[in-house]
Structures are given as structure tokens and as C-alpha cells.
N, C-alpha and C positions, 0 to 999 in steps of 0.2 A: 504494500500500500504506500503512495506515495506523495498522496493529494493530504490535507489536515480538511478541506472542508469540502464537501459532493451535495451533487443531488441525485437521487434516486428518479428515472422517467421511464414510464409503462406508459405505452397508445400514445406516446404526445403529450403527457401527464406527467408532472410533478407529482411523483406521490412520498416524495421525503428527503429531505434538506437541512445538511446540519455539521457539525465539526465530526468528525469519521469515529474517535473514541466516545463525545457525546451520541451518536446514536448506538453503537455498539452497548456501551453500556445500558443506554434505557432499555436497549433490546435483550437486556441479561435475563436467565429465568432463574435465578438465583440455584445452580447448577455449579456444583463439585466434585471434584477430584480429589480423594483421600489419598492417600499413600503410610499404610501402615506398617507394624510388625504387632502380633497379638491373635488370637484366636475370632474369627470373624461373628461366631455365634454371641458371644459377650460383647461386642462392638451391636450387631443389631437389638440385642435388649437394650444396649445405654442409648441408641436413640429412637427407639420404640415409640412412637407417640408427637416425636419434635421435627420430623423430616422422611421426606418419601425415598427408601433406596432407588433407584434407576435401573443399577445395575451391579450385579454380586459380585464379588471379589475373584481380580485374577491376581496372578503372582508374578511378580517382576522383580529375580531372585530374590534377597531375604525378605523382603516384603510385599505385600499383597496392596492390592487399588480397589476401590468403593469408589461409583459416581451415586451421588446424591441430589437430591432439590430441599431446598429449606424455604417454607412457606413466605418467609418474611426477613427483611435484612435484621429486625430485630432479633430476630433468632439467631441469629448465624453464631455470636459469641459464646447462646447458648450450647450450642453444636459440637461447636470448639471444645467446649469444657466436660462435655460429655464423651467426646471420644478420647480425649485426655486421660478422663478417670478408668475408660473402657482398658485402649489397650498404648501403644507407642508409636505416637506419631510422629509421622517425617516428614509433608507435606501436606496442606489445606490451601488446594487452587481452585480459584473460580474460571468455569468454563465461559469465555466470552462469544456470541456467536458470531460470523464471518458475515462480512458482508453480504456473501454468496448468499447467506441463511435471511439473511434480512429480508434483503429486497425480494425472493421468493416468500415470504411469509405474508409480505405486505401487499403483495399481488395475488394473495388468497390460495398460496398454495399450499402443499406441506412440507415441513422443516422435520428433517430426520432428528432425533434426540443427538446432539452429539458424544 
């Protein structure tokens, strides 16, 4: 990416315009990337209740990856501290979505989970 500020046009339409990380961002679905070490069954009890898994744990040698959605950014700290107490964390990245994902969403198509 090379521009800081686009517009998005579909049929000859503006359908969105704006600085390239302000809209990526607003386009966030508050979607993570774990990177643990720990038993993944004790990781899904500690946040039982506080955020949706995506997707189950693969392993990437000594540690395992969790993608997650967290309802709300106020939660996210809560998130945090729950896989904290669960098992050993090494990374908590937020999935930003790609441009590519944008402007297909905004033209009513579908966006693969990334």
C-alpha cells in the first residue's frame, strides 16, 4: 500500500473515502490472533463467556494459535487477562482487514473470516 489516503468507487460511485489505516481500522471486527504455550482446553474455559473462538488451535512448534472475536474493545483487556491467568502467552495481534476485504464487503459481498 502506498497511497495514506483512497477512495473506494463501485459503478461510478464513491462508496468510501478516507486515510487507508482510518478505514482499515473502523473496518476491524475486533478479531485475534493468540499465540500461546499451555493446554488449549483451560485457555477455552478462561474465556468461556467473554469472546467467540473463530478458530481452534494449530501449532507452530512450541506453541499453539487461537483466532478469536471479542464483542467489544472494552473487553479486549479483559481477554488479555484471562488468557494470562489460563495458560503463556506470547503474542495478542489484532487481525486488520485488507483492503481487498473492505471494499468487497462494502459492495455487499462476502468477506472470508481471515
Amino acid at each position: 500500500e502506498i497511497c495514506d489516503h483512497i477512495t473506494l468507487i463501485n459503478r461510478s460511485k464513491n462508496i468510501l473515502s478516507g486515510g487507508v489505516d482510518e478505514i482499515r481500522r473502523s473496518h476491524g471486527a475486533n478479531i485475534f490472533q493468540v499465540e500461546y504455550r499451555g493446554e488449549e482446553q483451560a485457555l477455552r474455559r478462561a474465556l468461556e463467556g467473554s469472546c467467540s473462538i473463530l478458530e481452534g488451535a494449530s501449532c507452530q512448534a512450541a506453541y499453539a494459535a487461537l483466532k478469536l472475536q471479542v464483542d467489544s474493545d472494552e473487553r479486549v483487556r479483559e481477554v488479555v487477562h484471562r488468557i494470562n491467568e489460563a495458560v503463556e502467552l506470547r503474542s495478542f495481534r489484532e487481525i486488520i482487514p485488507s483492503m481487498n476485504d473492505i471494499f468487497i464487503k462494502a459492495v455487499g459481498g462476502e468477506v472470508p473470516v481471515l
